[in-house]
C-alpha positions, 0 to 999 in steps of 0.5 A: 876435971873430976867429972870427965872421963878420958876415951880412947877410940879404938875403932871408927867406921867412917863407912857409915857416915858415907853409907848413912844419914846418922842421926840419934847416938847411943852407947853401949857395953859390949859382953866380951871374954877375957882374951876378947878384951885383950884383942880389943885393947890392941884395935884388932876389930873389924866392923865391915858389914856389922849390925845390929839387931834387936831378938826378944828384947836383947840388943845383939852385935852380929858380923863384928870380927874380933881377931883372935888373941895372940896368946890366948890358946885353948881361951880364944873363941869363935871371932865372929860369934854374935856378941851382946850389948848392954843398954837400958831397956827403954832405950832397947824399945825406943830403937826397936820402935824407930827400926820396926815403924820408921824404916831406921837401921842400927849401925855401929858407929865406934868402938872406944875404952872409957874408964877401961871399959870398951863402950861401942856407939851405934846409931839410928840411921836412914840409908843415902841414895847415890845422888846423896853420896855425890853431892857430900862427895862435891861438897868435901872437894870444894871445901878442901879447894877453898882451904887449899886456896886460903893456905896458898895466900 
């Protein structure tokens, strides 16, 4: 037990699962100031049309709005100012190369606190087509048809 650590998500975007087919995951550290923080720990985030981008070797978030925090006053900043996340740099090109070459995006996925650190997951992911959404959406309705027969039993 002493090797685990305890996550708290904080934020999901179950959009992206609808939207994308995700594939490799990674995490990253999010550069945020103290009253940023304080709103992230409260989940006043907004991922709605978040993205990431790759710009001179530097993996930055663009569109994530963070609300202001409540009692920040003159140390509140712009909410929806790009913020820089914290990855390797071998993962930096490893993604940057998947983005340029194979016609991959980078979504974020989830926001969570580790160890009392926010962490946000992004992943690699190829984008579906209507039919693709049409089909998982059958799909989940049938599994829940035949749950909800089981259960009657």
């Amino acid at each position: 037990m002493a090797g685990k650590s305890k996550e708290k998500n904080l934020v999901v975007n179950r959009r992206a699962s609808h939207d994308y087919y995700l594939e490799d995951r990674y995490e990253c550290g999010l550069v945020l100031t103290g009253t940023e923080i304080k709103s992230v720990r409260e989940g006043k985030i907004q991922f709605k049309d978040a993205y990431i981008s790759i710009v001179k070797g530097e993996a930055w978030i663009k569109g994530m709005h963070i609300s202001p925090y409540k009692y920040g006053n003159v140390f509140n900043v712009d909410e929806d100012r790009d913020r820089k996340l914290l990855m390797h740099k071998y993962e930096i090109r490893k993604v940057y190369q998947a983005v340029k070459t194979k016609g991959y995006t980078l979504v974020p996925v989830r926001i969570y606190l580790k160890e009392g650190r926010a962490k946000l997951e992004i992943a690699l992911a190829k984008g579906k087509n209507l039919y693709d959404k049409r089909q998982d959406q059958k799909l989940r309705d049938a599994k829940r048809e035949m749950e909800k027969a089981l259960k009657l039993r």
